[in-house]
C-alpha positions in Angstrom: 108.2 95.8 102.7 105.1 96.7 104.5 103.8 94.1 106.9 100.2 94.0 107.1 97.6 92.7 109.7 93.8 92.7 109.1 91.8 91.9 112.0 89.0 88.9 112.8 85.9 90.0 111.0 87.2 92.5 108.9 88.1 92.9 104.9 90.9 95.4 105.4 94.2 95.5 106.1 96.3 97.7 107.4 100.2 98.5 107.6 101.6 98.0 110.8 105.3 98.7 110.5 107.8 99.0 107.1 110.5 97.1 107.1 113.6 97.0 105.2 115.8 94.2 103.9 119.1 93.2 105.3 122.5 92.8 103.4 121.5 89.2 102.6 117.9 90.0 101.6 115.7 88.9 104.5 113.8 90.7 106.7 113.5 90.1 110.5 110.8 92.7 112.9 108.6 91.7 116.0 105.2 92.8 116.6 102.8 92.0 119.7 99.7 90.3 118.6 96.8 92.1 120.6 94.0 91.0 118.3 93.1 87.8 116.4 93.3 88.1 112.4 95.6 87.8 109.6 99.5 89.0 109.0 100.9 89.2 105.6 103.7 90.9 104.0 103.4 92.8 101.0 105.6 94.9 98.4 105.1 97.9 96.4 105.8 98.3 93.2 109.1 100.3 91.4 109.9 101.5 88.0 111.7 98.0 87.6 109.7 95.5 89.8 106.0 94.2 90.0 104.6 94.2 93.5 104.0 91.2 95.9 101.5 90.0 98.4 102.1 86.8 100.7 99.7 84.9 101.5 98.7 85.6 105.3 99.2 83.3 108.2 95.9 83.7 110.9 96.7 84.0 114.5 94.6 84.1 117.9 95.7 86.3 120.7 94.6 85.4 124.1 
């Protein structure tokens, strides 16, 4: 899973950090917010699977 930030102001996002899955499924990283914009997680596609997109949830770093 890539997890994906576009900044304020912008149309483009960009992977920050991959991330894989844990036994159970879930994922679990940290990042440090330096910039306001919008995180999202998104996942590619396979020979089996569609790909995903979240939705993104906005922050505003201080």
């Amino acid at each position: 899973m890539a997890l994906q930030f576009k900044r304020s102001g912008t149309s483009t996002y960009t992977t920050v950090k991959t991330v894989t899955t844990d036994s159970a499924g879930k994922l679990r990283t940290t990042v440090t917010a330096s910039a306001s914009g919008t995180w999202r997680w998104k996942a590619a596609s396979t020979f089996t699977t569609s790909g995903a997109t979240a939705y993104g949830d906005s922050v505003t770093a201080k």
